[in-house]
C-alpha positions, 0 to 999 in steps of 0.5 A: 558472498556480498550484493550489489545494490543499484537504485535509480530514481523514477517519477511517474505520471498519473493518467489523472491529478490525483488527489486526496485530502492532503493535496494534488501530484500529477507524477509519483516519484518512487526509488527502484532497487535492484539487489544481485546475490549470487547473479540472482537479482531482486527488485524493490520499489519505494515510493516518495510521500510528501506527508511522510517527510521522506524524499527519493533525496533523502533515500538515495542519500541515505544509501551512499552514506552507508552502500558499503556497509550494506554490499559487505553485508552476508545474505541468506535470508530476508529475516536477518537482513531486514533486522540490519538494513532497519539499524543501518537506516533507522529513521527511512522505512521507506528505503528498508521497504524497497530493500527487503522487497528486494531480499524477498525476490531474491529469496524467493529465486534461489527457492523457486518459488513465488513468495505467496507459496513460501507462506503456505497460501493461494493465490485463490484466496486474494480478495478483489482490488479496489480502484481509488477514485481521487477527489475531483469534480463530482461529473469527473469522479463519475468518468472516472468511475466509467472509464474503470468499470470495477466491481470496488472502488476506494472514494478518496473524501475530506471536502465540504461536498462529501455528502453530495458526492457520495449521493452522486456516485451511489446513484451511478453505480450499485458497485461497492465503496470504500470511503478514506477520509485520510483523517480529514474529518473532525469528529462531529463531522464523522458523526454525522456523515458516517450514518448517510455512509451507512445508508449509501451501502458503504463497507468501510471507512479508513481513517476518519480522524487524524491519526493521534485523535485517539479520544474521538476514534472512541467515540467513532468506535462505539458509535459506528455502524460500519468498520473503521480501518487505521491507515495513518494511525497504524505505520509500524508493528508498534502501533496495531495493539495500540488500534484496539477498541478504537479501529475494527482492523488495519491497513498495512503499507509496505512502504510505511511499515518497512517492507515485507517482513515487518508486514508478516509479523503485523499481519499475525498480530492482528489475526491474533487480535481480531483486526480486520486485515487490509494491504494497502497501496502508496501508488507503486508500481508493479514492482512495489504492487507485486509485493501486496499482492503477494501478501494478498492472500492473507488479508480481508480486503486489498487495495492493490490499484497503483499500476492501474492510477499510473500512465506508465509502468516499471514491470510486467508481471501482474494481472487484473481482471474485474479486480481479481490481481494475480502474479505469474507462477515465476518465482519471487514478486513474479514481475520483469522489469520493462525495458526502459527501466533496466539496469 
């Protein structure tokens, strides 16, 4: 039997501005799918990220020039349909992201499972959240961190303040740190700001260099005394071998990566090779954030804090507690979409 695909387009606020080295948004836009099969219906989310040069425009457009073609197609699992909605729409990872999460909760249904147990894995096993502080005024970083008491936080630097405000926040709080740097630094900058990291009792830094600086990523490795993950220098499957001897492990994005299906054989791979694991998020909401915590038994470290960044919500479903991130036992992404944003 066929699907039917529905989609709409949300834009929703942040409780705070949030920013990182590449500029300032007071609202996430993202794309919602929702995919029926059989009266089963499977929901995907994508958010839109300006850096990435893809639009909910551009999704959206990119679904009418070809909905027919995806309605006809003959579901039965998420493998194959991923293989074609990835040569239906070749250059949007992002709208194959929403799609294939979409499958995965559709699959999951007609299983009655949730997906973290079709993988043979426990929810006792997903590593605690971090919650992203955004870069700000050092006294607003620091509210920040007190209106979320949490156990991690993810520091987002690339300033000329970086220093200072890693002193700062090491003297409020004895919680973890995880700095991304989303590849603000040049290398004499790293180096000199990664031993002061060091000292400050940080666990990792994420992508320090920008992302084609493969020759200073070799110096930062062999000179590093903490582990350096690839985020931006790591969108796709085709890129994690190319992260070795230059990154102790890698950040795995559903949106940038294509979606759940894509993210498993990543996930393998890197095992395979000795990476670190870490499942990251792109602001989602509870819908796209359900699919990574899903995932999440099978990672390292889990950045998993979208709904908590956002003022409002497309789903209920998920459950934080001191950064422990469990879904319901319900089958698929185990979420219910909120009223207002039904179909």
């Amino acid at each position: 039997m066929s699907l039917t695909l529905k989609y709409r387009h949300n834009n929703l606020a942040f409780k705070h501005p949030f920013t990182i080295s590449k500029g300032t948004k007071t609202h996430q836009p993202s794309l919602l799918v929702e995919l029926s099969f059989n009266g089963i219906k499977g929901y995907g989310e994508a958010p839109a990220i300006s850096y990435y040069n893809i639009s909910v425009e551009k999704m959206i457009a990119d679904i009418e020039a070809q909905k027919s073609m995806l309605e006809n197609f003959d579901f039965k699992e998420p493998h194959t349909f991923w293989n074609f909605i990835n040569q239906l729409f070749p250059n949007n990872s992002f709208l194959v992201a929403a799609l294939d999460i979409a499958a995965w909760d559709i699959y999951g249904k007609i299983q009655l499972q949730p997906l973290y147990k079709l993988w043979n894995t426990s929810q006792n096993n997903t590593p605690l959240s971090d919650y992203t502080i955004g870069i700000d005024s050092i006294e607003k970083m620091l509210q920040k961190i007190d209106e979320m008491p949490l156990p991690i936080y993810k520091i987002k630097l690339g300033t000329a303040q970086d220093i200072a405000i890693m002193k700062a926040l090491r003297k409020h709080t004895n919680a973890t740190f995880r700095i991304d740097a989303n590849a603000a630094w040049t290398i004499s900058e790293a180096l000199n700001i990664l031993p002061v990291l060091k000292d400050l009792d940080v666990e990792l830094v994420e992508q320090p260099l920008a992302k084609d600086n493969w020759e200073g990523m070799k110096i930062l490795f062999k000179n590093s005394l903490l582990p350096l993950i690839a985020d931006e220098s790591c969108v796709a499957g085709s890129d994690v071998k190319k992260c070795l001897n230059y990154f102790h492990g890698i950040n795995i994005k559903l949106t940038k990566c294509g979606g759940i299906t894509p993210a498993l054989r990543m996930i393998e791979n890197a095992q395979q090779l000795g990476f670190k694991i870490m499942l990251g998020s792109m602001n989602e909401s509870t819908v796209g954030t359900a699919a990574i915590v899903q995932l999440a038994p099978q990672a390292n470290y889990l950045d998993a804090d979208g709904p908590l960044l956002l003022n409002e919500d497309t789903a209920e479903g998920l459950y934080y507690n001191f950064g422990k991130v469990s879904t319901t036992e319900t089958p698929g992404l185990g979420i219910n979409l909120n009223s207002e944003f039904l179909f």
